[in-house]
Phi, psi and omega in degrees: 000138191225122174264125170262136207227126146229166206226113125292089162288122176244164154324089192332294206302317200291315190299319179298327171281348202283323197287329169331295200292322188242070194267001170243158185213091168262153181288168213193060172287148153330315167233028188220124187241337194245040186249124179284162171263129201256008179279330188242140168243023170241054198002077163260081197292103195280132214228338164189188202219148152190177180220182221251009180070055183215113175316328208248004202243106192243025183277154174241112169263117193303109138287083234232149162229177209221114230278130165238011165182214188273324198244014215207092181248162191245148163247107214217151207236120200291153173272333210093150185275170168206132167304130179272151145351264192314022204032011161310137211243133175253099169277119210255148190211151155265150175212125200258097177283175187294295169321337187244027203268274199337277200279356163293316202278002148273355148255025169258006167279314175292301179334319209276306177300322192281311201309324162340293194286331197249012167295308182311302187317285198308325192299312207286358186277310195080037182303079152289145164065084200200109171207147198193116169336112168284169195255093139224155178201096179312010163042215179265071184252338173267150155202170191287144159219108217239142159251102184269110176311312181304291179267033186040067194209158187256117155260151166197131203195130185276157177211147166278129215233154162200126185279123176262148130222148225222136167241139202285189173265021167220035156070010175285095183267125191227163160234152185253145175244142197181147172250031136215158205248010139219141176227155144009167105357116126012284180283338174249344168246059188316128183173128180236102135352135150294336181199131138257116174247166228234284158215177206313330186277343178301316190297316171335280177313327172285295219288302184336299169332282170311301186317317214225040188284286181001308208280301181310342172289307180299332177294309188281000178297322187310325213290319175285342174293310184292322172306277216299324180279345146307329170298313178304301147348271153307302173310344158264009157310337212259312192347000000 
């Protein structure tokens, strides 16, 4: 598997003006719309939450976009932190640039259709011990994009996807999102998946999500219009 790999390191003074400058991130509940969000300050814009269907798993994970023009959104779909070696804190993302978003959301419209159709087939089969690749292909349309708190740097590296689905030996149907489609024992062999989803409507709920970031942007735009203008505001007071 072959990676281009780039690293931006910024500067504790520079990083601090870019968050000056982009000091908001909004939230996007379901039934709530109007709550800023207080996790991100460089507009990285958060547009809905979901979660992996997993019972004992109460995390919420961020849909976020990431503005490259008026109309030209980056997509970036949260992983959740993970701790480094170094106690370095990672915010992990997949990210879907604005050129490649049209064929990602048709192929995550197909991930959405099989995992449906072959969760019914495996239950109604009584299919155990079962696993098989859905036939899409993300070509380089994805990549990792992690913000390392510790040394204050932007990662971003194309990776390769892959939709898995799998069935246990007690008939339990999951889909794996992964940059490799086998790995090892678990236990002896480490290696974490981007997603494991538990069942169709979590993967559902994500796809929706994807389905419809334009639209879910536009709700939340006034709300960002209004913040930036408020800021301008102040700051010109300042003059």
């Amino acid at each position: 598997m072959e990676k281009h790999q780039k690293s931006v390191t910024i500067s504790v003074i520079v990083l601090a003006i870019y968050f000056v400058q982009c000091v908001f991130s909004i939230s996007l509940p379901a039934q709530d719309m109007d709550a800023l969000d207080d996790l991100s300050e460089c507009g990285i814009i958060r547009i809905g939450s979901f979660g992996t269907g997993e019972d004992s798993d109460t995390t919420t994970l961020k849909v976020r976009v990431l503005r490259r023009g008026e109309d030209s959104l980056d997509v970036l779909i949260g992983m959740g932190y993970e701790i480094g070696h170094d106690n370095s804190i990672d915010m992990r993302y997949l990210r879907v640039e604005a050129k490649d978003y049209l064929s990602f959301k048709e192929n995550i419209s197909v991930v959405n259709e099989k995992y449906s159709k072959w969760t019914e087939t495996a239950k109604s089969e009584g299919i155990k011990n079962f696993k098989k690749k859905i036939p899409v292909d993300f070509g380089d349309e994805v990549g990792y994009w992690a913000f390392v708190l510790y040394s204050q740097s932007f990662r971003y590296e194309s990776t390769e996807c892959y939709a898995i689905f799998e069935v246990d030996d007690e008939g339990n149907c999951t889909l794996r999102i992964d940059n490799v489609e086998e790995y090892k024992n678990k236990e002896t062999n480490y290696h974490r998946p981007f997603f494991v989803f538990y069942s169709p409507e979590a993967f559902n709920a994500l796809y929706n999500i994807i389905s419809n970031v334009h639209k879910r942007y536009l709700q939340v735009k006034p709300l960002i219009d209004a913040h930036e203008k408020s800021i301008a505001e102040r700051d010109s007071k300042f003059d």
